[in-house]
N, C-alpha and C positions, 0 to 999 in steps of 0.2 A: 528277477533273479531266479535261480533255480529252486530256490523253496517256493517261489509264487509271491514274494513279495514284489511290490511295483514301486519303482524308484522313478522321483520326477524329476526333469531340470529344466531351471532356465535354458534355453540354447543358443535364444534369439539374445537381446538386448539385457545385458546384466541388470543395468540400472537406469533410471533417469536421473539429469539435473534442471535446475529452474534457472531462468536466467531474467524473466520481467513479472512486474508485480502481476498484470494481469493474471499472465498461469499461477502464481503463487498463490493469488487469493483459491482460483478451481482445486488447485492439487491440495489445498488447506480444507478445503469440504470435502474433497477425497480420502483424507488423513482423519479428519472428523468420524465419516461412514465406515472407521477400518478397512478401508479397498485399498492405500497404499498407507506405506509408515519408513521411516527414515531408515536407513542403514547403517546402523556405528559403528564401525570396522576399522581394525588398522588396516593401512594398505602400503606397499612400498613398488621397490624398481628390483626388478633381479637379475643382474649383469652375468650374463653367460661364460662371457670368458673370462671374469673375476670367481667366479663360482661363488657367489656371496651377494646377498641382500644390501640395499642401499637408502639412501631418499626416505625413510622412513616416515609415513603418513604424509609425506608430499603430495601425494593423491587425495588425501582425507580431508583438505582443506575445504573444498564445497561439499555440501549438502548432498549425500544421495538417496533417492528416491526407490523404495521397489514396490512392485503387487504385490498383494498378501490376499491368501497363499502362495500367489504365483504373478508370473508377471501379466495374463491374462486376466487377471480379475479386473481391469479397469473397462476391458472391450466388454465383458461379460454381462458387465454393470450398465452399460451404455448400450446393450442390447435389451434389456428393461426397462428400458425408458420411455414415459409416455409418449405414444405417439412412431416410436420403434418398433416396425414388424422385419423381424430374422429370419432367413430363410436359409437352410443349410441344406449340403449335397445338391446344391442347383449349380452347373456349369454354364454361363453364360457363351452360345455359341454365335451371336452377333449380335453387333451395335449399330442402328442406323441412326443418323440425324436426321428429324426429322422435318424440315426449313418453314413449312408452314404453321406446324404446333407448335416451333421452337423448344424441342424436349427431342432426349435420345429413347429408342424405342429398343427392347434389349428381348431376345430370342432364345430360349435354353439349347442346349445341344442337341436335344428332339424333337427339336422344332415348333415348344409351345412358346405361345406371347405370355412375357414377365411382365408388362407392362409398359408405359409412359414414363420418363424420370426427366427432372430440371437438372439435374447435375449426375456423373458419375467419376467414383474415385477409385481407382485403378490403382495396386500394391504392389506391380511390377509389371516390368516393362513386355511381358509374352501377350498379354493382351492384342499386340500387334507384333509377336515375333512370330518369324518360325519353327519356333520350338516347342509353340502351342500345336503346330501341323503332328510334330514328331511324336507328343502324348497322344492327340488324340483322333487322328486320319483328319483331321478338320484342317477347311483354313483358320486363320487368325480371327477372331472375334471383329478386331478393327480392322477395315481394308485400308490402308495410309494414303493408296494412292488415291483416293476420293477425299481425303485432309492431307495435301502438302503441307500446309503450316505444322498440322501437330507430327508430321514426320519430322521435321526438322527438330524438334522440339524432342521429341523421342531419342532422337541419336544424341542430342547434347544432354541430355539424364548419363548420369557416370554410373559404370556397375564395377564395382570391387567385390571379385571374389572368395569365402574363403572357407576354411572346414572347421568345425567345432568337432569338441573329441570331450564325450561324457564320463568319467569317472566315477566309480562310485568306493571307498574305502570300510571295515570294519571297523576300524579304530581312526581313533585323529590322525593326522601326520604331524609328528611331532616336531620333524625338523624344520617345521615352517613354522615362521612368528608371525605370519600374517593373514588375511583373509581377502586379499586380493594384489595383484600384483603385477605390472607390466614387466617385458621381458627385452632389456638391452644387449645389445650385440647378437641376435638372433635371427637368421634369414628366417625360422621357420614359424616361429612362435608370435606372437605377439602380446597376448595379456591370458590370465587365470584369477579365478575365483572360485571363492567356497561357496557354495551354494546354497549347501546346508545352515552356513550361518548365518543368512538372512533371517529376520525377523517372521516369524510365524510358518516357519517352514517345520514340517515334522519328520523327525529323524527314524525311518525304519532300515532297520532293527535301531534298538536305542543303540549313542557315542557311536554310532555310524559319521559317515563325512560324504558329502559328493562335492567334484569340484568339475568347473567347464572349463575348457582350454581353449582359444581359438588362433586358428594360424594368422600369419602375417598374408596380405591379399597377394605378393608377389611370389608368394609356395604355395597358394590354395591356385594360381594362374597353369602350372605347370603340371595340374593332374590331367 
């Protein structure tokens, strides 16, 4: 902000839910560690061309999950962990398989060895697009055509795109009774949340609000 205060947001993923015991027992020692804590919020539907709220806590019905502070504290956590060494600001500029060590051998952008690994997991699909050429004059980390299978594999991965738009208020919004809320009859829109009302979230300046908004993936297609 212009005084030099720093406002956080979620951007990525509002929340999580659980759906089998197994995760519920881990996300229950997570809850234990205060790394995440439940969400108890009303939440509703906000029908655009009724101009009026609806469905009221229809959404409330499961369990939500968030980080505390943020939705990161759960990676942050699990980068402390024995046996976990974190390496940040390293761009991986290639992947070979390796056939006789059975392990991928992964190269930085400047061409030092990061080492030997049994598995890598990859958070989006530029690993092998070329869109990775467009950031960085590089080819693609992965070459596809030396993996036909994981090419095929590649293209059936779905990408839905779309824009989040950060908020931040001085006061509450008063006209809303809710603290999260999906958005019916809307090409552009698709759900909002308060942010600020998650649990362990601190509000600068105080009775401040932020809330995140994020499009519908059929309006985020058309920028």
């Amino acid at each position: 902000m212009d005084d030099g205060t720093e406002l956080r947001f979620d951007h990525g993923a509002p929340y999580f839910t659980v759906s089998s015991d197994e995760v519920a027992r881990v996300v229950s020692g997570w809850e234990a560690r205060g790394l995440v804590a439940e969400w108890k919020a009303m939440f509703a539907c906000f029908d655009r061309e009724a101009g009026k709220f609806r469905d009221f806590d229809k959404e409330g019905t499961t369990k939500k999950y968030v980080g505390v502070p943020g939705m990161n504290s759960i990676c942050k956590s699990l980068c402390l962990e024995d046996g976990v060494v974190a390496r940040f600001g390293v761009t991986v500029g290639k992947m070979d398989w390796l056939q006789n060590g059975s392990s991928w051998s992964l190269t930085s952008l400047d061409g030092k060895d990061l080492g030997n690994f049994d598995y890598v997991v990859a958070t989006d699909k530029n690993v092998a697009s070329h869109k990775f050429s467009g950031l960085t004059g590089r080819p693609p980390p992965l070459d596809l055509s030396v993996f036909p299978n994981l090419s095929t594999m590649f293209q059936d991965i779905p990408v839905r795109p779309c824009f989040a738009l950060m908020l931040a208020f001085s006061e509450p919004l008063a006209m809303v009774p809710v603290q999260g809320f999906s958005f019916y009859n809307s090409d552009s829109l698709s759900w909002a949340f308060c942010d600020s009302s998650k649990p362990g979230r601190v509000c600068l300046p105080p009775n401040s609000q932020s809330w995140v908004l994020r499009s519908t993936a059929e309006y985020a297609s058309k920028g």
